[in-house]
C-alpha positions in Angstrom: 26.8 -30.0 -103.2 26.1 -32.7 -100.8 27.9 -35.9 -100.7 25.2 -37.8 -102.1 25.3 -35.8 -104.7 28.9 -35.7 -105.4 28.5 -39.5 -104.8 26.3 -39.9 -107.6 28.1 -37.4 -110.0 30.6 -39.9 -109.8 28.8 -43.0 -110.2 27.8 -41.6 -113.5 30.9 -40.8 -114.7 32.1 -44.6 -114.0 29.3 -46.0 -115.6 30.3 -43.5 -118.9 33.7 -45.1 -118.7 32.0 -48.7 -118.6 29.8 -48.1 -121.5 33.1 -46.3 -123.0 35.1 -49.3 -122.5 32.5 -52.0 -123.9 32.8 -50.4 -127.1 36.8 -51.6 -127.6 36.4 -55.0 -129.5 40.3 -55.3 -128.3 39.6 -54.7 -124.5 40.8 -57.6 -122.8 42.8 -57.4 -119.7 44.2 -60.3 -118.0 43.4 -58.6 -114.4 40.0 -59.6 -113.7 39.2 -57.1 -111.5 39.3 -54.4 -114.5 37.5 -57.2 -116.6 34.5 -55.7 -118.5 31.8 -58.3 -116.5 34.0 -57.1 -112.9 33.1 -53.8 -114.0 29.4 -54.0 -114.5 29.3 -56.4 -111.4 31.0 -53.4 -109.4 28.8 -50.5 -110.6 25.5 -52.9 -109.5 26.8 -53.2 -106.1 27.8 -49.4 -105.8 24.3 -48.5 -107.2 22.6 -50.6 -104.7 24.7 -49.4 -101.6 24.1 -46.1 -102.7 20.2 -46.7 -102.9 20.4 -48.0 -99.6 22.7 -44.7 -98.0 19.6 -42.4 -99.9 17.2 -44.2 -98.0 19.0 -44.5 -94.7 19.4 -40.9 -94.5 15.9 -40.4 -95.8 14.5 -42.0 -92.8 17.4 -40.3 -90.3 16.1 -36.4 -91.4 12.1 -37.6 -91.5 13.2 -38.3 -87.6 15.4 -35.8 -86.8 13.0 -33.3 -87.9 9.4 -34.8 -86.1 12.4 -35.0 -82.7 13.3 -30.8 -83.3 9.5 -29.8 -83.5 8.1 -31.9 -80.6 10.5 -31.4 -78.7 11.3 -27.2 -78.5 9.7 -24.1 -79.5 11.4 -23.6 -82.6 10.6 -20.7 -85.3 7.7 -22.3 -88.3 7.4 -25.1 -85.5 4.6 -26.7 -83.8 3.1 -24.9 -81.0 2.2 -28.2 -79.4 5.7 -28.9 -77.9 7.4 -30.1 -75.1 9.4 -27.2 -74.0 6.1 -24.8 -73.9 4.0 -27.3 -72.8 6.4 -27.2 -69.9 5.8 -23.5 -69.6 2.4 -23.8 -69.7 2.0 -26.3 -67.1 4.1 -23.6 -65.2 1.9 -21.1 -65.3 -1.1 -23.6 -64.7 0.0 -24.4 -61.5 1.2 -20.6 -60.4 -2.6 -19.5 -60.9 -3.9 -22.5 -59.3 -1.8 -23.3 -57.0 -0.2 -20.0 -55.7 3.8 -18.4 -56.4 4.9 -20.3 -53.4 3.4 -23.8 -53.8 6.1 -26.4 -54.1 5.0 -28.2 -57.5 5.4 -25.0 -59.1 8.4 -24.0 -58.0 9.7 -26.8 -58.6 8.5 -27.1 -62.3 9.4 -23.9 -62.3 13.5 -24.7 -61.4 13.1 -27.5 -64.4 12.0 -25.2 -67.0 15.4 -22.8 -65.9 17.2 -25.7 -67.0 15.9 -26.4 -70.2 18.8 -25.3 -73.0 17.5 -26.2 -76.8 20.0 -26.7 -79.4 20.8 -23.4 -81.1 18.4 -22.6 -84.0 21.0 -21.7 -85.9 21.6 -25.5 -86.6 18.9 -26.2 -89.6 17.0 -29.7 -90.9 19.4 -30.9 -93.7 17.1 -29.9 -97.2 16.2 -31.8 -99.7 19.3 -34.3 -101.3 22.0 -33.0 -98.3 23.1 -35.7 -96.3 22.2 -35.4 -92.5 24.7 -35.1 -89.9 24.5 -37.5 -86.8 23.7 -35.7 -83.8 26.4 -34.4 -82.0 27.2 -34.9 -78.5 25.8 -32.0 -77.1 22.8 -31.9 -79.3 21.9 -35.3 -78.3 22.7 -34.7 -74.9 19.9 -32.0 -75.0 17.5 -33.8 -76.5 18.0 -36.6 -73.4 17.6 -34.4 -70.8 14.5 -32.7 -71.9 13.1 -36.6 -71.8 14.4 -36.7 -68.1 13.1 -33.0 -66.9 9.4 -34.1 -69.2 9.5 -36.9 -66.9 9.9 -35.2 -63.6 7.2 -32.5 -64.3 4.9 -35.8 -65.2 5.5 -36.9 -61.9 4.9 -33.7 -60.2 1.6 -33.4 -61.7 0.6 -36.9 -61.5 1.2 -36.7 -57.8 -1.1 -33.6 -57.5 -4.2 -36.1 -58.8 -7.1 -34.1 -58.8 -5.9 -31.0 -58.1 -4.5 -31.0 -61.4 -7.3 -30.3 -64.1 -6.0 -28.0 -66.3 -8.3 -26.8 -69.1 -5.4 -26.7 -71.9 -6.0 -30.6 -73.1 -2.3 -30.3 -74.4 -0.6 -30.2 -70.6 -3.2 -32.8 -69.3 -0.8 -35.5 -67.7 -2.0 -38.0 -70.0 -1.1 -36.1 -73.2 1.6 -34.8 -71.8 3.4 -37.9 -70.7 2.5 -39.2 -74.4 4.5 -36.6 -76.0 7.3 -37.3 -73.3 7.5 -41.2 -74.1 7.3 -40.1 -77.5 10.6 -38.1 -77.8 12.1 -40.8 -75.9 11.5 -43.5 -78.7 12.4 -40.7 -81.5 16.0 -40.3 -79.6 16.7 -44.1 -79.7 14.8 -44.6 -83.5 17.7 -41.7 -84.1 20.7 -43.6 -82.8 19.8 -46.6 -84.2 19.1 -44.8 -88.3 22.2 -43.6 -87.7 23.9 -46.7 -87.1 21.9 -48.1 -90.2 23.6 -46.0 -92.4 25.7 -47.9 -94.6 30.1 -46.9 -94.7 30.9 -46.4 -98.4 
C-alpha cells in the first residue's frame, strides 16, 4: 500500500472517531484542542493538505514519466528518443561522412558515454506515491542534456553537409527534443519541491 493510501486509510478512521464523538451529548473537554469544533477544523485542513500532496505527486509522475521516454530507449517506450536519435545521427554521419571523419567519431565517443538509469527502476502506478529522483538518476538525466547538446553542435557546425533524410535527427528537431528534456529536468526539481511535508 502506498503512503497515500495508508494516509487516507487513516484519515477515515479519524473522521469515524469525530462522527463517533459528536454523538456523546456529555462530550465536553476543557482542552480545546480535542474540542469537537478543533476536531472538525483539524480533519478540513488534513483533507485539504492531502488533496494538495495527491495532486503534487500527480503532476511529479505525469513528468517523470514524458522525462523516461524522451529521453532513453526504454522497453513499451517511444522510439522517437534522445538516446537513439543519438545513434542514428551516428550512423548518419558514418555513411555520409566516412568511419574516420571527425564529427562522427566524435559523436561516436558521446554516445559510449551515455548510461540510462537501470530499467529495472519502474514509473510509480496508479495511487503510489513517486519517489524524488535520486542523485544518480538525476545526474543521468543532466548529462544526456549536456552530450544532446554537443552532438547539436557538431551537426549544426557541419551546415549543409548535414541533410539527413530521418526528419527526427534533423538539427532542428533534434535540438527541440534536447531543450525539451532540459525544461522537464528543472519542471521535476521544482514538483518536487512543491510537494507539501505532512
Amino acid at each position: 500500500m502506498s503512503s497515500q493510501q495508508s494516509f487516507a486509510s487513516k484519515l477515515g478512521k479519524f473522521e469515524n472517531g469525530n462522527t463517533t464523538l459528536k454523538g456523546f451529548t456529555n462530550y465536553n473537554p476543557t482542552n480545546v484542542k480535542i474540542q469537537i469544533n478543533s476536531l472538525v477544523q483539524k480533519d478540513t485542513d488534513v483533507i485539504a493538505l492531502n488533496d494538495s500532496v495527491t495532486a503534487s505527486e500527480e503532476v511529479l509522475k505525469k513528468l517523470q514519466k514524458e522525462r523516461k521516454f524522451l529521453a532513453y530507449s526504454f522497453k513499451g517506450g517511444n522510439d522517437n528518443n534522445i538516446q537513439g536519435n543519438m545513434k542514428a545521427i551516428e550512423y548518419n554521419l558514418r555513411s555520409e561522412l566516412g568511419a574516420s571523419s571527425p564529427e562522427y567519431l566524435k559523436v561516436k565517443s558521446i554516445n559510449q558515454k551515455i548510461q540510462p538509469p537501470s530499467e529495472k527502476k519502474k514509473l510509480p502506478k496508479e495511487g503510489e506515491t513517486p519517489k524524488k529522483s535520486n542523485s544518480k538518476s538525476e545526474k543521468t538525466y543532466q548529462s544526456l542534456v549536456g552530450f544532446g547538446n554537443d552532438v547539436c553542435t557538431i551537426i549544426t557546425n557541419l551546415g549543409t553537409n548535414y541533410n539527413p533524410s530521418n526528419q527526427n535527427i534533423t538539427v532542428e528537431n533534434f535540438k527541440a527534443q534536447v531543450d525539451r528534456l532540459k525544461e522537464l529536468n528543472a519542471q521535476i526539481t521544482t514538483a518536487e519541491g512543491d510537494i507539501p511535508q505532512q
